[in-house]
KOLFI-41792 format. One record per residue (C-alpha): residue number from 1; x, y, z; residue in one letter. Coordinates in Angstrom, 1 decimal, padded with zeros to 4 digits. Example, Ala and Ser with C-alpha at 12.3 -4.5 7.8 and 13.67 -1.06 7.14 Angstrom:
residues 2
@resi:1	px:012.3	py:-004.5	pz:007.8	resn:A .
@resi:2	px:013.7	py:-001.1	pz:007.1	resn:S .
This chain:
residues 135
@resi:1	px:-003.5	py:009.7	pz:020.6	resn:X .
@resi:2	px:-006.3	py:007.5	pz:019.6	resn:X .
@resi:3	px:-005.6	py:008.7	pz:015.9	resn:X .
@resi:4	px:-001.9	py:007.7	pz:016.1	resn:X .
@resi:5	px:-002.6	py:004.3	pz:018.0	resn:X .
@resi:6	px:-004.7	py:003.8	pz:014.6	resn:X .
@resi:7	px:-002.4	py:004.7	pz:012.0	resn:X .
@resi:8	px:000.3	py:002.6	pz:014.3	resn:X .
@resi:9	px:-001.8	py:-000.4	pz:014.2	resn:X .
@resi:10	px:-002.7	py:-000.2	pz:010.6	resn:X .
@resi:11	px:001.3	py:000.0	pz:010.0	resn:X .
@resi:12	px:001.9	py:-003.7	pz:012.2	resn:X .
@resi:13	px:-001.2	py:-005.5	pz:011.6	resn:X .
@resi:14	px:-001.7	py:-004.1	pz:007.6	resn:X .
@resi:15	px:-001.5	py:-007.9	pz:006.4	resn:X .
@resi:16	px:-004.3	py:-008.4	pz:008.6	resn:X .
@resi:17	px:-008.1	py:-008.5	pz:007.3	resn:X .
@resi:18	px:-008.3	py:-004.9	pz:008.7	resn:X .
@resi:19	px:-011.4	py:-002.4	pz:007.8	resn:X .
@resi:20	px:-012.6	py:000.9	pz:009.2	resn:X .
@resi:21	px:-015.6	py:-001.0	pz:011.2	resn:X .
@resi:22	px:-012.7	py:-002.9	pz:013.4	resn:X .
@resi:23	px:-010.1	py:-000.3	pz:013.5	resn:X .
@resi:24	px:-012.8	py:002.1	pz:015.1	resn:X .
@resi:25	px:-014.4	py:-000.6	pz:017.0	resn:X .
@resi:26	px:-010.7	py:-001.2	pz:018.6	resn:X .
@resi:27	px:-010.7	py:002.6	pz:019.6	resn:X .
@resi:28	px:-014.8	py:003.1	pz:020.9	resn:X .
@resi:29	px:-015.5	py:005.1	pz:018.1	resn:X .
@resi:30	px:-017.9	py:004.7	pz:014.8	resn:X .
@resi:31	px:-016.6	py:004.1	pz:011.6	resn:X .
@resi:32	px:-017.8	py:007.6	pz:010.3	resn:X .
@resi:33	px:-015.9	py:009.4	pz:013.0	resn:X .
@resi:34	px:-012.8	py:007.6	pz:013.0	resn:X .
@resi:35	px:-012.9	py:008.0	pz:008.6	resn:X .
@resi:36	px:-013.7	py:011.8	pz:009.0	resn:X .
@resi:37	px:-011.0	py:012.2	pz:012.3	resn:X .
@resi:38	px:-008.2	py:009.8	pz:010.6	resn:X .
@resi:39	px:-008.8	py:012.0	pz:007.2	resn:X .
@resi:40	px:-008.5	py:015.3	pz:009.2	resn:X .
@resi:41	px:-005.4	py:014.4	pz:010.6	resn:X .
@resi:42	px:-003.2	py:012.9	pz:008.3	resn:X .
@resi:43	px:-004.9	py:014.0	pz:004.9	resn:X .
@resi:44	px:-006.4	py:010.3	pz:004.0	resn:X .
@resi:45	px:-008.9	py:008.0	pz:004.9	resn:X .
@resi:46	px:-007.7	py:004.5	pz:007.1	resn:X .
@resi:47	px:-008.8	py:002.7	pz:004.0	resn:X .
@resi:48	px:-005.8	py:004.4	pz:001.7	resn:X .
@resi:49	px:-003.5	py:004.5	pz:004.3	resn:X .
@resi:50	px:-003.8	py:000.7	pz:004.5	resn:X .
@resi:51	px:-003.9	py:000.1	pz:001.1	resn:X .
@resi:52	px:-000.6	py:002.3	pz:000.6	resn:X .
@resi:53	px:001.2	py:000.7	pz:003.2	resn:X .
@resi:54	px:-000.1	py:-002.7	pz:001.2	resn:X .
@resi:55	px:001.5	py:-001.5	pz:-001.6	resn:X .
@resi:56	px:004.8	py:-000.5	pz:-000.4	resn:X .
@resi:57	px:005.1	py:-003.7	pz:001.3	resn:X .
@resi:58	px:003.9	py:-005.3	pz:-001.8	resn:X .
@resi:59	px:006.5	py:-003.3	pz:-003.8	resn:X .
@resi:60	px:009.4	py:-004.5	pz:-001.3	resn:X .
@resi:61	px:008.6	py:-008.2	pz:-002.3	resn:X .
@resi:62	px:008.2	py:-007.5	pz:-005.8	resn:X .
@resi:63	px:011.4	py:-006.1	pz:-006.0	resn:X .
@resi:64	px:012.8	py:-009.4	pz:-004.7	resn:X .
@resi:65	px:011.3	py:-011.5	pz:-007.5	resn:X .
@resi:66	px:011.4	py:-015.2	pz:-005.6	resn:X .
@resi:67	px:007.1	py:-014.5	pz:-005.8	resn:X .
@resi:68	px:004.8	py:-014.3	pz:-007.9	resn:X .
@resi:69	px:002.2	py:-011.7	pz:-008.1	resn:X .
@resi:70	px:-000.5	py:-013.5	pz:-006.8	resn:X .
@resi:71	px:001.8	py:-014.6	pz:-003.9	resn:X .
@resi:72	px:002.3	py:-011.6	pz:-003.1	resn:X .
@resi:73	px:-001.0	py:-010.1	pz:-003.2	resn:X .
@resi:74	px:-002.4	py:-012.4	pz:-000.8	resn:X .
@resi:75	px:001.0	py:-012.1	pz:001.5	resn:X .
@resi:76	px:000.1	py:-008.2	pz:002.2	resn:X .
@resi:77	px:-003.2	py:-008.6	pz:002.9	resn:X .
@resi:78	px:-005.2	py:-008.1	pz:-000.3	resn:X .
@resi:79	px:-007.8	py:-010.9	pz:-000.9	resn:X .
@resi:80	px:-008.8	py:-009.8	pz:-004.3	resn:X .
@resi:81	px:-005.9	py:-010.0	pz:-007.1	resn:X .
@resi:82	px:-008.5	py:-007.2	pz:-009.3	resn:X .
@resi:83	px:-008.2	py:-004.5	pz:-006.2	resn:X .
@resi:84	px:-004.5	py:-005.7	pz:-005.4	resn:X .
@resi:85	px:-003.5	py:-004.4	pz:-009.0	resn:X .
@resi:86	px:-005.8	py:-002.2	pz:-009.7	resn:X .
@resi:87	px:-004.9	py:-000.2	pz:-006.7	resn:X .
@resi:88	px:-000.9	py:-001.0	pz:-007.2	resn:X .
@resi:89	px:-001.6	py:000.7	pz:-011.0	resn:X .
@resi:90	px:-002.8	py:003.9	pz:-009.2	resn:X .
@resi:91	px:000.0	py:004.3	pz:-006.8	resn:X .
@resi:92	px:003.0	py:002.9	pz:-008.3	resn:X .
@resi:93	px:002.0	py:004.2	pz:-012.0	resn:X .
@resi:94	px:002.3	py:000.3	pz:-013.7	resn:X .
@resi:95	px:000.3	py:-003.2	pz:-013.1	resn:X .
@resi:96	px:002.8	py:-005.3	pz:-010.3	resn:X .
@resi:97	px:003.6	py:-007.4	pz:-012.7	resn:X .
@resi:98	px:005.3	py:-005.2	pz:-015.1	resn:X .
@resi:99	px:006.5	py:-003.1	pz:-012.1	resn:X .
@resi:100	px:008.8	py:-006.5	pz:-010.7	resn:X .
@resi:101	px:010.2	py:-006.9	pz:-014.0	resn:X .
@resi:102	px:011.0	py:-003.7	pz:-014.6	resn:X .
@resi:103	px:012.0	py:-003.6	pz:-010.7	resn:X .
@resi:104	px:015.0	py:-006.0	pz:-010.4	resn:X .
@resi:105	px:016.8	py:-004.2	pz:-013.5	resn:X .
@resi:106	px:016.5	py:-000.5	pz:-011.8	resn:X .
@resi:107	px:017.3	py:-001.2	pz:-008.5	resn:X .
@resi:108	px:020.2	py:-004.0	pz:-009.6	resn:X .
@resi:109	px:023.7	py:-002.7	pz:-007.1	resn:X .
@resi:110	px:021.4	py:-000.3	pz:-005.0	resn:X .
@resi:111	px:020.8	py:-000.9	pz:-001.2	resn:X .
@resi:112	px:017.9	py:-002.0	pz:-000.1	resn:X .
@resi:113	px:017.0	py:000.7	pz:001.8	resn:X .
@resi:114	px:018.2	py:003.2	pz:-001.0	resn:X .
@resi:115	px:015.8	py:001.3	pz:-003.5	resn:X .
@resi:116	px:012.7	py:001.5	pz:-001.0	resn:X .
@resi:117	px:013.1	py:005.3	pz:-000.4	resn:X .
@resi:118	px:013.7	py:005.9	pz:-004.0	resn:X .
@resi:119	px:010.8	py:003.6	pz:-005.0	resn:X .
@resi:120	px:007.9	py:004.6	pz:-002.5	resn:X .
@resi:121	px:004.8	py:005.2	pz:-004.1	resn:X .
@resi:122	px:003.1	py:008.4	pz:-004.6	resn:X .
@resi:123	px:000.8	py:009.1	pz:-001.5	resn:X .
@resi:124	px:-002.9	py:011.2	pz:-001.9	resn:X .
@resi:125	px:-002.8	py:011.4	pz:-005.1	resn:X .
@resi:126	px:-002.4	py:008.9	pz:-008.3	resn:X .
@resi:127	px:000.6	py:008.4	pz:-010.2	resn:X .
@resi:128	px:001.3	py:010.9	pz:-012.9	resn:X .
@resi:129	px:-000.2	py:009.9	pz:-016.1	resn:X .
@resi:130	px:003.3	py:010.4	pz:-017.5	resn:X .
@resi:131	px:004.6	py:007.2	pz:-015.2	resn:X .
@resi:132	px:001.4	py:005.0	pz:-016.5	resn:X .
@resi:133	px:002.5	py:002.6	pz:-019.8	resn:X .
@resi:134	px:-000.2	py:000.7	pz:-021.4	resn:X .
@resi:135	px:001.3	py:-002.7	pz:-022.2	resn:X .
């Protein structure tokens, strides 16, 4: 329960200043516990889960292209542009600025929530080196 009140406050509050010391303080538990509980449970530390859930929001805005990159770095949460895109090249496979170019031409015509499913990054693991273009 405590777990799952985590990984449910983690998905409201992502675009929050969130880090394991206050997501474990909020539950009465230490930051090592809730890390080694949070990664036995659902197969990732709290720190990726927030970052993924960063990044699919960050991919949702992206897709709309009305911000910039920077915009919307700082709009999910992220207050370094380096991490931001460093960790969006990991998941999604390219930087987020290549990514919302490429975005608005592959998901032109398709619902919303089509495009979102279809376009959710890869979770506990990197993107496959076969995804990853050096511009």
């Amino acid at each position: 329960m405590r777990l799952r009140r985590v990984r449910d406050r983690i998905d409201r509050e992502y675009a929050q200043p969130l880090d394991v010391e206050a997501l474990a303080r909020g539950e009465h538990m230490s930051a090592g516990h809730l890390s080694r509980q949070f990664r036995r449970a659902y197969g990732e530390s709290p720190y990726s889960y927030l970052m993924t859930r960063r990044i699919e929001r960050a991919m949702t805005l992206l897709r709309r292209g009305d911000l910039s990159v920077t915009d919307v770095c700082f709009a999910v949460g992220c207050s370094s542009l380096g991490t931001f895109s460093t960790r969006f090249t990991e998941l999604v496979g390219v930087p987020p600025s290549v990514y919302r170019r490429q975005a608005a031409q592959a998901t032109a015509g398709i619902p919303p929530c089509v495009a979102k499913r279809v376009t959710r990054p890869v979770r506990n693991r990197e993107a496959p080196a076969s995804r990853i273009s050096v511009a």
